[in-house]
PQR file with spaces between the fields and no chain letter, atoms N, CA, C, O and H, PARSE charges and radii, in Angstrom:
ATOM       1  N    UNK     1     109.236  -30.406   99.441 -0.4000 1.5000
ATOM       2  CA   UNK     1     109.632  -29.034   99.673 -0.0000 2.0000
ATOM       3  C    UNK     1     109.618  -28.285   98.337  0.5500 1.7000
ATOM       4  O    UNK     1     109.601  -29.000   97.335 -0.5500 1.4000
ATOM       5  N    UNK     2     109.622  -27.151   98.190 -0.4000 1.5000
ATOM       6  CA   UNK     2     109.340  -26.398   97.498 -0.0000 2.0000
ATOM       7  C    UNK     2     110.168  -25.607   96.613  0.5500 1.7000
ATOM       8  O    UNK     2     109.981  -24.462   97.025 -0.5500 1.4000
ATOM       9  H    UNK     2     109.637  -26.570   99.003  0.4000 1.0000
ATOM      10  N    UNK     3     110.915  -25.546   95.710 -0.4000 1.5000
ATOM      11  CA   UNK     3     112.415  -25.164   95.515 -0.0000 2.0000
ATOM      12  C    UNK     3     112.065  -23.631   95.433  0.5500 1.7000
ATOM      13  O    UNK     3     111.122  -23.217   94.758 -0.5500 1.4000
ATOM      14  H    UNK     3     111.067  -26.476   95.375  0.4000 1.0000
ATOM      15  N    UNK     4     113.142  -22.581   96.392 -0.4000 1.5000
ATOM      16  CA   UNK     4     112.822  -21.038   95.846 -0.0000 2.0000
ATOM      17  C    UNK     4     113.802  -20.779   95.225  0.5500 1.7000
ATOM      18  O    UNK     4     114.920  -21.257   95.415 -0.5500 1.4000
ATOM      19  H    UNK     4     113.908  -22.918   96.940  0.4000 1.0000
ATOM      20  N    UNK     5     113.413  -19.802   94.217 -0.4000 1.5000
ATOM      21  CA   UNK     5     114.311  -19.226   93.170 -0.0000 2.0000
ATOM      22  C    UNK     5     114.660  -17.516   93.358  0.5500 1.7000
ATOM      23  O    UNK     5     113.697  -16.965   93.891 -0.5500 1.4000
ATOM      24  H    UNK     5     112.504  -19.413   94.062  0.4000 1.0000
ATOM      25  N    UNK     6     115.759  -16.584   93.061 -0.4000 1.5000
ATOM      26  CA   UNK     6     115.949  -15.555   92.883 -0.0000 2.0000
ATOM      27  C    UNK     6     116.401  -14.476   92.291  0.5500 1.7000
ATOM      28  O    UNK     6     117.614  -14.522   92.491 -0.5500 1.4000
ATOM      29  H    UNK     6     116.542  -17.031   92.627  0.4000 1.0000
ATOM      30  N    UNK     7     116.181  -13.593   91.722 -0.4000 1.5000
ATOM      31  CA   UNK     7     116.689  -13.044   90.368 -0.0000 2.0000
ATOM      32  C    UNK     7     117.287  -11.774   90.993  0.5500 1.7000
ATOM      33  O    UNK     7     116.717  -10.885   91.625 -0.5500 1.4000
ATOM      34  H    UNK     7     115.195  -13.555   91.560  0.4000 1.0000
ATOM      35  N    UNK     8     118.761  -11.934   90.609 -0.4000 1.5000
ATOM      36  CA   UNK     8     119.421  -10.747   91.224 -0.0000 2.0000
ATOM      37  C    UNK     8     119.232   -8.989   90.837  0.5500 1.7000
ATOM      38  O    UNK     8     119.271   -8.657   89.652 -0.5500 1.4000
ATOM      39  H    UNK     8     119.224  -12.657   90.095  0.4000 1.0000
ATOM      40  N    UNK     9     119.106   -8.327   91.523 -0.4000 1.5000
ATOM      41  CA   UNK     9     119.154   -6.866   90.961 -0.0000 2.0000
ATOM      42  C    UNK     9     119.940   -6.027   91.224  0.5500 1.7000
ATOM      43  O    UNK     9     119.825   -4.827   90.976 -0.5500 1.4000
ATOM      44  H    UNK     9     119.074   -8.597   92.485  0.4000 1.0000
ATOM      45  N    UNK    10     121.031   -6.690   91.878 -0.4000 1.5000
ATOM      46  CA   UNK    10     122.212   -5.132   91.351 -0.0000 2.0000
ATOM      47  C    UNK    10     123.408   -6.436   91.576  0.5500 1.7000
ATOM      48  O    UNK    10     123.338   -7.661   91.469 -0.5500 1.4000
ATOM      49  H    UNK    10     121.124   -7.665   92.080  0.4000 1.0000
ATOM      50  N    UNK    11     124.493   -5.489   91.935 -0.4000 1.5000
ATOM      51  CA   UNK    11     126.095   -6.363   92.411 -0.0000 2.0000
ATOM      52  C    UNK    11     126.606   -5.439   93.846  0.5500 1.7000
ATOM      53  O    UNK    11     126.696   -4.235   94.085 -0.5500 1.4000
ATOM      54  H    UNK    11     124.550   -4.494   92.023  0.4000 1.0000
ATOM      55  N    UNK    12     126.810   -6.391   94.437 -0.4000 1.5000
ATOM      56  CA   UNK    12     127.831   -5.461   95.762 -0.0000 2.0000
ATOM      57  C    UNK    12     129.137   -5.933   95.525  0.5500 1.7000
ATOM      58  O    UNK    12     129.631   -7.041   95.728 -0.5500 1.4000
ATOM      59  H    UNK    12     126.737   -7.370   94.242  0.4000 1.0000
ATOM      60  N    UNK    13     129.675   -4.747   94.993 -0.4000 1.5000
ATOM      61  CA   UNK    13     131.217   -4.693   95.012 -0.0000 2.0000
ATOM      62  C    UNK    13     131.598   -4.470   96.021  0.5500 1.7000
ATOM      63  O    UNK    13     131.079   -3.599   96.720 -0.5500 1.4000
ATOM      64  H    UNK    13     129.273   -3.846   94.827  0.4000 1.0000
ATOM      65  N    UNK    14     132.617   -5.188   96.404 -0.4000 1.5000
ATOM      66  CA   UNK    14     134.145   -5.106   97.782 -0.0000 2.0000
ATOM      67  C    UNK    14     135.172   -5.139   97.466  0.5500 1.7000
ATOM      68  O    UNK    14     135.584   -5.825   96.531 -0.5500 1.4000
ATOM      69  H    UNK    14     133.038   -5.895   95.836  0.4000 1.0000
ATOM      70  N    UNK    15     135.876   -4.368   98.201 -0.4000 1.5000
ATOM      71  CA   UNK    15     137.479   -4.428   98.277 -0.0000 2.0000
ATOM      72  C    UNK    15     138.086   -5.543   98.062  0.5500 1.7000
ATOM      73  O    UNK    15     139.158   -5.651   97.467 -0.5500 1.4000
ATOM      74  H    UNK    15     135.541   -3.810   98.960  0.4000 1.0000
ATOM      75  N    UNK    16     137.274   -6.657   98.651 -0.4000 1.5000
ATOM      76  CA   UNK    16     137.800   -7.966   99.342 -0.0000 2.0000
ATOM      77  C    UNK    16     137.639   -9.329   97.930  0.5500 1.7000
ATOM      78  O    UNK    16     136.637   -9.924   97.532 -0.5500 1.4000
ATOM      79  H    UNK    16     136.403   -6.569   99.135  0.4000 1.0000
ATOM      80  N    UNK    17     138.662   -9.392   97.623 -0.4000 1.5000
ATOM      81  CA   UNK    17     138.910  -10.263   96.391 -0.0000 2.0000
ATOM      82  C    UNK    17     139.288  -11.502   96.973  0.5500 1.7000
ATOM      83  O    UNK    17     139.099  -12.444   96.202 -0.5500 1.4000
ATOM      84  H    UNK    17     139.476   -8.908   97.946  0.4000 1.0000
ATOM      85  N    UNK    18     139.830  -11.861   98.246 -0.4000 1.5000
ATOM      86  CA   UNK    18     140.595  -13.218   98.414 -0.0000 2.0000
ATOM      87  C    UNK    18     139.588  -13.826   99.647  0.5500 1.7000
ATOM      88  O    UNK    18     139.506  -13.193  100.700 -0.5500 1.4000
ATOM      89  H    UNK    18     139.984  -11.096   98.872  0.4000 1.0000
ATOM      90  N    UNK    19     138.794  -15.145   99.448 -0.4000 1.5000
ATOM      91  CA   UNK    19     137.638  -15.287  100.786 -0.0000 2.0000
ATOM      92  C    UNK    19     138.826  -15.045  102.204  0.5500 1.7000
ATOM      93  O    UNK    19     138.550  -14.336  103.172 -0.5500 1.4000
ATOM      94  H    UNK    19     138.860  -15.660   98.593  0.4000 1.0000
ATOM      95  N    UNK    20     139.962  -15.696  102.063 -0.4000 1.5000
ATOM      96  CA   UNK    20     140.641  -15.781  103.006 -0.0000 2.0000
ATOM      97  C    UNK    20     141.610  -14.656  103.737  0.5500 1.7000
ATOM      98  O    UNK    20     142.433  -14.855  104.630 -0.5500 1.4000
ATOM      99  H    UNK    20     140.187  -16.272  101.277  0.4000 1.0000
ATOM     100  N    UNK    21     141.244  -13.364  103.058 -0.4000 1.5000
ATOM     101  CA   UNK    21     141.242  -12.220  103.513 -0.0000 2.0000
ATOM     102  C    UNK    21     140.288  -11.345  104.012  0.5500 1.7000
ATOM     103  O    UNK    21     140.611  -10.272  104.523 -0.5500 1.4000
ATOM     104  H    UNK    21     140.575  -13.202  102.332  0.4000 1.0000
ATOM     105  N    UNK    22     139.124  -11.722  103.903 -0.4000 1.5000
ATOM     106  CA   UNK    22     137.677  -11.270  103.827 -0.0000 2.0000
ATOM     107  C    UNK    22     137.471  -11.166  104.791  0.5500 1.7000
ATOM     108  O    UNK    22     137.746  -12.282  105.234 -0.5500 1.4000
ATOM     109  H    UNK    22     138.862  -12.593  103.488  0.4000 1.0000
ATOM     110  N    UNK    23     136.960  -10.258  106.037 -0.4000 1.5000
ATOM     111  CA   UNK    23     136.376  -10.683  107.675 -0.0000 2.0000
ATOM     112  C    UNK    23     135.667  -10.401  107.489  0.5500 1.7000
ATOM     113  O    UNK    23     135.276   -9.530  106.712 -0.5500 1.4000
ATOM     114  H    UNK    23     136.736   -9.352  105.678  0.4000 1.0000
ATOM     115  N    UNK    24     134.732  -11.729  108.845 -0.4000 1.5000
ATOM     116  CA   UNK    24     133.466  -12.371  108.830 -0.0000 2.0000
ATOM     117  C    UNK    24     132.598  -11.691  109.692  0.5500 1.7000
ATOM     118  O    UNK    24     131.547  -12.184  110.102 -0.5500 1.4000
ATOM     119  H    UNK    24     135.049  -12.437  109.477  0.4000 1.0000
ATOM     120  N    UNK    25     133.169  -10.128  110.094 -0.4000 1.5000
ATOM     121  CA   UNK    25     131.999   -9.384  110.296 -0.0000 2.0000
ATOM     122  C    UNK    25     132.613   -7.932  110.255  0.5500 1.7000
ATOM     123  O    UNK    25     133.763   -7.672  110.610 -0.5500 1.4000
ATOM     124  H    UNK    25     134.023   -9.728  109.761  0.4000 1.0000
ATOM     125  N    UNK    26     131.862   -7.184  109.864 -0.4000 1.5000
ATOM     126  CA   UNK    26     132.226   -5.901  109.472 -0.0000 2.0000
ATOM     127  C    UNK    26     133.077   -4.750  110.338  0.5500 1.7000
ATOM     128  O    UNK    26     133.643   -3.761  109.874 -0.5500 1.4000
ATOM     129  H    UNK    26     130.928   -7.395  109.576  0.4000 1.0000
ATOM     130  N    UNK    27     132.978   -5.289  112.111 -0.4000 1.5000
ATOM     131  CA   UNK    27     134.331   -4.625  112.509 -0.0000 2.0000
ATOM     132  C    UNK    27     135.434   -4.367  112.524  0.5500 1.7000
ATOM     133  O    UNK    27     136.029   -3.343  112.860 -0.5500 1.4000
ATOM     134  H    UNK    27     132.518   -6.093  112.488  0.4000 1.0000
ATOM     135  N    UNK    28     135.924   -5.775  111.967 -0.4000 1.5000
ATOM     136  CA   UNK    28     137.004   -6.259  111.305 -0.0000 2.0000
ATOM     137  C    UNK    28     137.687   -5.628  110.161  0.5500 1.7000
ATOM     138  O    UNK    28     138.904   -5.594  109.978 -0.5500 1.4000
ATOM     139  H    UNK    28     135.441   -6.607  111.694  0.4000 1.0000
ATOM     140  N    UNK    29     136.630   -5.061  109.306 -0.4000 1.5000
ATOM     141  CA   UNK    29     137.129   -4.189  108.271 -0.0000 2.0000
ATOM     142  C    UNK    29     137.771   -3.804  108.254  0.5500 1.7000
ATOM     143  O    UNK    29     138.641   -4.125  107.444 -0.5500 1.4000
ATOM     144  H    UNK    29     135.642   -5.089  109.455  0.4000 1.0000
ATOM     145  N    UNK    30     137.990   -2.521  109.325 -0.4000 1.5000
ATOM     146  CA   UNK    30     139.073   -1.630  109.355 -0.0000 2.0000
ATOM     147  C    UNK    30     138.861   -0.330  108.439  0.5500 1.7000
ATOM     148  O    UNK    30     139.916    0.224  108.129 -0.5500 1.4000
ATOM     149  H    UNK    30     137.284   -2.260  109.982  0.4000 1.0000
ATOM     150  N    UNK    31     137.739    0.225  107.974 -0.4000 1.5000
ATOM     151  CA   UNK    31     136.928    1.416  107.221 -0.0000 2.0000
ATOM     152  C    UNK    31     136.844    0.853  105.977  0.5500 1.7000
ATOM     153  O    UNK    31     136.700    1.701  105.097 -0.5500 1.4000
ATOM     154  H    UNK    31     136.883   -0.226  108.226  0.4000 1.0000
ATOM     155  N    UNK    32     136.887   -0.339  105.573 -0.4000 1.5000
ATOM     156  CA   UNK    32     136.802   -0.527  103.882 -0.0000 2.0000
ATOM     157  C    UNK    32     135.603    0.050  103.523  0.5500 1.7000
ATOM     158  O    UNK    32     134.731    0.306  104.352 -0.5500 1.4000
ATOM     159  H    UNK    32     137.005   -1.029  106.288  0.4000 1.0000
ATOM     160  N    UNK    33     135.518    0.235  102.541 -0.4000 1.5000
ATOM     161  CA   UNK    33     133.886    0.689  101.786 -0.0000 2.0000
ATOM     162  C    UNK    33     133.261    0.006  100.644  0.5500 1.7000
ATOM     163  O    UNK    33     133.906   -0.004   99.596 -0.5500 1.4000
ATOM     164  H    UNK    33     136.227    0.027  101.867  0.4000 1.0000
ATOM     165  N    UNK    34     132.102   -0.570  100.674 -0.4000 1.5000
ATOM     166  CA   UNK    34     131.631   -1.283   99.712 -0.0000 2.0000
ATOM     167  C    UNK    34     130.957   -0.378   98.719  0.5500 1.7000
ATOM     168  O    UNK    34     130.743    0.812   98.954 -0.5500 1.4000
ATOM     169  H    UNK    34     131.578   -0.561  101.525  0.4000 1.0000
ATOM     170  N    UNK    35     130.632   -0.979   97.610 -0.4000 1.5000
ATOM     171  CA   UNK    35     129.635   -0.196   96.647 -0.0000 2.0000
ATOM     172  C    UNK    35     128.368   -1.343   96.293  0.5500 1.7000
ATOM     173  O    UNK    35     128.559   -2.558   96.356 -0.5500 1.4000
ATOM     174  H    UNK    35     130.806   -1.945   97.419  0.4000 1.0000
ATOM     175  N    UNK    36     127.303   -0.836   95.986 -0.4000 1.5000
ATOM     176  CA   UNK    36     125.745   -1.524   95.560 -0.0000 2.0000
ATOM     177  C    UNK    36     125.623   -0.646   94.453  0.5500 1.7000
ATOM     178  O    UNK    36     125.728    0.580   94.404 -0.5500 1.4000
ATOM     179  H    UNK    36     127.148    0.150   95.935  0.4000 1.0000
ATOM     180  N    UNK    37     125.416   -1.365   93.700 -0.4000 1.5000
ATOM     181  CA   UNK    37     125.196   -1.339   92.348 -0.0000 2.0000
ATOM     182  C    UNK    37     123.530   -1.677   91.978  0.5500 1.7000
ATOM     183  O    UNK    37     123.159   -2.849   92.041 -0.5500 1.4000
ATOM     184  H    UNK    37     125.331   -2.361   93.740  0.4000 1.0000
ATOM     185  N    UNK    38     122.702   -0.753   91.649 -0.4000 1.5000
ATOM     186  CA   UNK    38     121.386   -1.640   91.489 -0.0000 2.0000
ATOM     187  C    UNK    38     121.256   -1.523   89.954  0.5500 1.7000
ATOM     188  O    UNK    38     121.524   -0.467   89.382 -0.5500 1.4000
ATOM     189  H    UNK    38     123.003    0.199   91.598  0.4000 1.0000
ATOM     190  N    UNK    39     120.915   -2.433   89.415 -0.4000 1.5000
ATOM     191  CA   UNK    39     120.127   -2.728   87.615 -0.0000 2.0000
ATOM     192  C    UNK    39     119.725   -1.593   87.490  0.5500 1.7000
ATOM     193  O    UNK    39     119.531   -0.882   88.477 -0.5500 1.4000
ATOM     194  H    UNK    39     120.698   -3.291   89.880  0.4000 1.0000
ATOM     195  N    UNK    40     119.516   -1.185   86.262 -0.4000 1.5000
ATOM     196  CA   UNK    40     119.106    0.432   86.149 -0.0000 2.0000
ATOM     197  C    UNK    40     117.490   -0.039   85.848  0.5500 1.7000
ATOM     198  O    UNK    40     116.716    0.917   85.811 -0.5500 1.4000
ATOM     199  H    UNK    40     119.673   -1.763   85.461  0.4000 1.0000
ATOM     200  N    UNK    41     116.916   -1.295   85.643 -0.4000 1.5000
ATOM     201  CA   UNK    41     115.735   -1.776   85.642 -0.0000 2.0000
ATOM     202  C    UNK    41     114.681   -1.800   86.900  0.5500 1.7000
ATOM     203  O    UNK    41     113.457   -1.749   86.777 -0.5500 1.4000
ATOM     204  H    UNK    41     117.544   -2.072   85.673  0.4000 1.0000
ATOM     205  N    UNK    42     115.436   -1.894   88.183 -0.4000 1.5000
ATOM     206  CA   UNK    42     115.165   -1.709   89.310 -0.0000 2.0000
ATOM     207  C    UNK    42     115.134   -0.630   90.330  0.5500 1.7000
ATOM     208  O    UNK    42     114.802   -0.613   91.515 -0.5500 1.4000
ATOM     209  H    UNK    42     116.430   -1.936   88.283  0.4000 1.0000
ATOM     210  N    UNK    43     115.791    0.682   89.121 -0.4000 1.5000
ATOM     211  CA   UNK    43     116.316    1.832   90.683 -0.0000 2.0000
ATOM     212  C    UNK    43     114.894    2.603   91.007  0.5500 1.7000
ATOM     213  O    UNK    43     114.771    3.357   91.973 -0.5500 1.4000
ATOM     214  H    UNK    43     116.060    0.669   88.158  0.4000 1.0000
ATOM     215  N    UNK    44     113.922    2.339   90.146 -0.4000 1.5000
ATOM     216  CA   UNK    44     112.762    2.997   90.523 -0.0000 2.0000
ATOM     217  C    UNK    44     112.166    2.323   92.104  0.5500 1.7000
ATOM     218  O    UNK    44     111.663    3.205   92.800 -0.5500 1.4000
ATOM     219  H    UNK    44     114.022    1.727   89.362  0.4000 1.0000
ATOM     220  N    UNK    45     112.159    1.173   92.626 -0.4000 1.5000
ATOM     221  CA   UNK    45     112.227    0.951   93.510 -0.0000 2.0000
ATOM     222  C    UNK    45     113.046    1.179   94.940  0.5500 1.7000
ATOM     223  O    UNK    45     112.975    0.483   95.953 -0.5500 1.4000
ATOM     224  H    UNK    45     112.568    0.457   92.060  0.4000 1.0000
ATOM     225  N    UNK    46     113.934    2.499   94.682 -0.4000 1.5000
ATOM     226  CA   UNK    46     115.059    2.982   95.480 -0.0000 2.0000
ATOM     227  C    UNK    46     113.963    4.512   95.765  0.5500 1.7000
ATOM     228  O    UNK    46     114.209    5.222   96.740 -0.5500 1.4000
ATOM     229  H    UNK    46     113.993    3.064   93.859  0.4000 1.0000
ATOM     230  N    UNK    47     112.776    4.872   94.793 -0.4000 1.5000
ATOM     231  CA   UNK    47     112.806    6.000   94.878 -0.0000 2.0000
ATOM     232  C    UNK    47     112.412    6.712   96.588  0.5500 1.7000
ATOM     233  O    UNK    47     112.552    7.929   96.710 -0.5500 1.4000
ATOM     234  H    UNK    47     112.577    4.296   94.001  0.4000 1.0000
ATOM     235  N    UNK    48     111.971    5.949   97.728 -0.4000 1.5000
ATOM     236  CA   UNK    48     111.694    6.457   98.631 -0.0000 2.0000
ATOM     237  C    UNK    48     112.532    5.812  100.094  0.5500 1.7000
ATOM     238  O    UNK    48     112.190    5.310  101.165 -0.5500 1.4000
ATOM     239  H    UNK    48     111.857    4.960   97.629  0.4000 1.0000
ATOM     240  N    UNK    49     113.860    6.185   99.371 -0.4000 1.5000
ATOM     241  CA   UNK    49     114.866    4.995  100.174 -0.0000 2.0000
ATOM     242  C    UNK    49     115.781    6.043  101.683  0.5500 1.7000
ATOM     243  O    UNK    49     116.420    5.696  102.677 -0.5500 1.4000
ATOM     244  H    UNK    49     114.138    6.592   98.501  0.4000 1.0000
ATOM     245  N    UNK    50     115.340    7.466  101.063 -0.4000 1.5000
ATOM     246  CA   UNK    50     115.826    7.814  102.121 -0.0000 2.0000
ATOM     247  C    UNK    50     115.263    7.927  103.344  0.5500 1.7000
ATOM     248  O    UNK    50     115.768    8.194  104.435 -0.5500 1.4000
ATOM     249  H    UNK    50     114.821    7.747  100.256  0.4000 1.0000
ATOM     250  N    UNK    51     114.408    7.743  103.098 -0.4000 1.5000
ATOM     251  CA   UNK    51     113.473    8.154  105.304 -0.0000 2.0000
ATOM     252  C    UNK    51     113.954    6.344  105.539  0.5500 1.7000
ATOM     253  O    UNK    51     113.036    5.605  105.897 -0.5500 1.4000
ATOM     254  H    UNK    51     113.997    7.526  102.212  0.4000 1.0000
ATOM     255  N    UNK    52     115.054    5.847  105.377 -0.4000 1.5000
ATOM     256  CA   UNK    52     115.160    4.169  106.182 -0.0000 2.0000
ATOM     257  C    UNK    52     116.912    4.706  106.535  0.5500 1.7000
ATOM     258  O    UNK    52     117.724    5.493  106.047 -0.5500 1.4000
ATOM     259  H    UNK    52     115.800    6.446  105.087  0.4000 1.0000
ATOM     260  N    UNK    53     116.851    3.801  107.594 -0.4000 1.5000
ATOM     261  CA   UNK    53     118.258    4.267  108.214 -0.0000 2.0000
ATOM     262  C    UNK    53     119.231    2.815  107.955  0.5500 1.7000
ATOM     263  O    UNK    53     120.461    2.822  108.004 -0.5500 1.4000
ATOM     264  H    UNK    53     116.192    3.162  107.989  0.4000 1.0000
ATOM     265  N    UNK    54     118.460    1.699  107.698 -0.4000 1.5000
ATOM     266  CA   UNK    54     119.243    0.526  107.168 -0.0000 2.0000
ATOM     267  C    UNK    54     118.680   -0.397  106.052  0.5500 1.7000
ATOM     268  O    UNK    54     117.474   -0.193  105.913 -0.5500 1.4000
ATOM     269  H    UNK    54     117.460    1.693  107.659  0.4000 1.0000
ATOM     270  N    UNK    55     119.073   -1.166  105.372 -0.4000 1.5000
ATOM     271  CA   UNK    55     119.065   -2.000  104.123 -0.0000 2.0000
ATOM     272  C    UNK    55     119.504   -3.303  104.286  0.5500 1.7000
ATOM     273  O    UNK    55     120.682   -3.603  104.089 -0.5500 1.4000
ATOM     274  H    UNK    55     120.053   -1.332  105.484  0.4000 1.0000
ATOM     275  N    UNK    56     118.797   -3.980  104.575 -0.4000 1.5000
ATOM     276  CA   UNK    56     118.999   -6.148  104.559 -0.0000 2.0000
ATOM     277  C    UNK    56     119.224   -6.109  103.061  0.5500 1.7000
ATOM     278  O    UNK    56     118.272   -5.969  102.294 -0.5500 1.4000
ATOM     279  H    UNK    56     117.840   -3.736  104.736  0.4000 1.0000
ATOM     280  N    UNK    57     120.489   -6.234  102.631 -0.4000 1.5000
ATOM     281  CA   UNK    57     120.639   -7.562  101.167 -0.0000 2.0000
ATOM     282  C    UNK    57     121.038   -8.461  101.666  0.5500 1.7000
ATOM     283  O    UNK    57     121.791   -8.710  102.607 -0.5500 1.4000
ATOM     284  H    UNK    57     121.262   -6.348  103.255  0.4000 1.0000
ATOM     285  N    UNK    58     120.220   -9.215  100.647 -0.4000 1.5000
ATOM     286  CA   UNK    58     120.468  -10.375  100.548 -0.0000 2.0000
ATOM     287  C    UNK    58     121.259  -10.971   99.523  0.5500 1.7000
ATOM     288  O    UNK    58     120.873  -10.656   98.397 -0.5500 1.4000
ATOM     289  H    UNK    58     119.608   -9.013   99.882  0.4000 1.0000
ATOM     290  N    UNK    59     122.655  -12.053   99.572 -0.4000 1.5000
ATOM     291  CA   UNK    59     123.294  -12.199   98.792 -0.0000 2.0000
ATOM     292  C    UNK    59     123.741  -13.210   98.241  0.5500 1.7000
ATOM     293  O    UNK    59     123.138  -14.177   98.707 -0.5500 1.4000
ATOM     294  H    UNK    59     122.968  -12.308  100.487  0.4000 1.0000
ATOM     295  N    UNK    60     124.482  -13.523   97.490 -0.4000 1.5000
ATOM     296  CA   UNK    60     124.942  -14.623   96.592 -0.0000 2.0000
ATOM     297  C    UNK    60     126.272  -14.929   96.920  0.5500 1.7000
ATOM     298  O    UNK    60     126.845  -13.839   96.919 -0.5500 1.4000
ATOM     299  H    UNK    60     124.972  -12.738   97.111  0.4000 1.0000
ATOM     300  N    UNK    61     127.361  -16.112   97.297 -0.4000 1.5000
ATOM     301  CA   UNK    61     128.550  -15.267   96.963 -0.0000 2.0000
ATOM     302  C    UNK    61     129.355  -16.788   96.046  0.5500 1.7000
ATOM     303  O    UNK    61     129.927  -17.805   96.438 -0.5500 1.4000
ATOM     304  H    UNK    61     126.896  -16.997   97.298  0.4000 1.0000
ATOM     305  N    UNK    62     128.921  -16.097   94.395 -0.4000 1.5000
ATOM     306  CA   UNK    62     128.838  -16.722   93.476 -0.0000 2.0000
ATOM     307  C    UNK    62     130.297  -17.397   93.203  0.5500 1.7000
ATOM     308  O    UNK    62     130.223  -18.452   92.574 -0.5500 1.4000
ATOM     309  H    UNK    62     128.457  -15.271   94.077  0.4000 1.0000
ATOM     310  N    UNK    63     131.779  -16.922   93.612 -0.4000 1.5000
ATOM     311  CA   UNK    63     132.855  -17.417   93.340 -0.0000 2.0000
ATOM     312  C    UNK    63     133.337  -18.382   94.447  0.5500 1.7000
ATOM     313  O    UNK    63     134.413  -18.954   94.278 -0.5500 1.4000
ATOM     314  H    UNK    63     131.839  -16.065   94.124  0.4000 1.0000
ATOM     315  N    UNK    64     132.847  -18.533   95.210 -0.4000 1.5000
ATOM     316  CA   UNK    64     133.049  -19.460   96.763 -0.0000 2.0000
ATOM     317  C    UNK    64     133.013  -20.837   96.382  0.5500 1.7000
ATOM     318  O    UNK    64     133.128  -21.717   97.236 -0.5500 1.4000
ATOM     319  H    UNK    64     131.972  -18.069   95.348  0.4000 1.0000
Protein backbone atom coordinates (compact mmCIF):
# COMPACT_ATOMS: atom_id res chain seq x y z
CA UNK A 1 0.00 0.00 0.00
CA UNK A 2 0.96 3.24 -0.61
CA UNK A 3 1.49 5.70 2.32
CA UNK A 4 -0.53 9.26 1.62
CA UNK A 5 0.76 12.28 3.00
CA UNK A 6 -0.83 15.92 3.69
CA UNK A 7 0.23 19.36 4.14
CA UNK A 8 -2.10 21.46 6.05
CA UNK A 9 -3.33 24.96 4.87
CA UNK A 10 -5.10 26.82 7.30
CA UNK A 11 -6.49 25.90 11.16
CA UNK A 12 -10.24 25.52 12.09
CA UNK A 13 -10.70 27.07 15.25
CA UNK A 14 -13.70 25.97 17.74
CA UNK A 15 -15.22 26.90 20.69
CA UNK A 16 -14.84 23.36 21.72
CA UNK A 17 -11.59 22.80 23.80
CA UNK A 18 -12.63 19.57 25.84
CA UNK A 19 -13.19 16.22 23.18
CA UNK A 20 -15.70 15.30 25.84
CA UNK A 21 -17.70 18.33 25.45
CA UNK A 22 -17.48 18.45 21.75
CA UNK A 23 -20.81 17.07 19.78
CA UNK A 24 -20.46 14.60 17.25
CA UNK A 25 -22.59 16.36 14.88
CA UNK A 26 -23.29 19.84 14.35
CA UNK A 27 -26.99 19.98 15.59
CA UNK A 28 -25.93 19.50 18.73
CA UNK A 29 -24.08 22.68 18.79
CA UNK A 30 -26.53 24.78 19.85
CA UNK A 31 -25.31 28.06 17.35
CA UNK A 32 -21.56 27.78 18.22
CA UNK A 33 -19.47 29.30 15.44
CA UNK A 34 -16.31 28.10 14.09
CA UNK A 35 -13.54 30.08 12.37
CA UNK A 36 -11.11 28.75 9.14
CA UNK A 37 -8.20 30.23 9.05
CA UNK A 38 -6.40 29.72 5.61
CA UNK A 39 -2.23 30.25 5.26
CA UNK A 40 -1.93 33.52 3.72
CA UNK A 41 0.21 31.24 1.12
CA UNK A 42 -2.93 29.60 0.01
CA UNK A 43 -5.82 32.32 0.02
CA UNK A 44 -5.28 32.84 -3.65
CA UNK A 45 -6.99 29.63 -4.10
CA UNK A 46 -10.23 31.03 -2.19
CA UNK A 47 -10.34 33.59 -5.01
CA UNK A 48 -13.57 32.17 -6.76
CA UNK A 49 -15.13 30.72 -3.59
CA UNK A 50 -18.20 32.52 -3.67
CA UNK A 51 -20.59 31.04 -6.48
CA UNK A 52 -20.21 27.41 -4.00
CA UNK A 53 -22.80 27.11 -1.37
CA UNK A 54 -20.63 24.42 0.67
CA UNK A 55 -16.89 23.49 1.59
CA UNK A 56 -15.63 19.62 2.50
CA UNK A 57 -12.46 20.12 4.93
CA UNK A 58 -10.76 17.88 5.56
CA UNK A 59 -9.17 17.49 8.99
CA UNK A 60 -6.66 16.58 11.50
CA UNK A 61 -7.61 16.44 15.06
CA UNK A 62 -4.02 16.72 16.22
CA UNK A 63 -4.60 16.82 20.25
CA UNK A 64 -6.87 13.55 20.44
Amino acid sequence: MTDIAHTPIGIIHSPFTNPDDTPIQSVFADGARGEVEVFPEYAAGLKDIDGFSHLILIYHFHLV
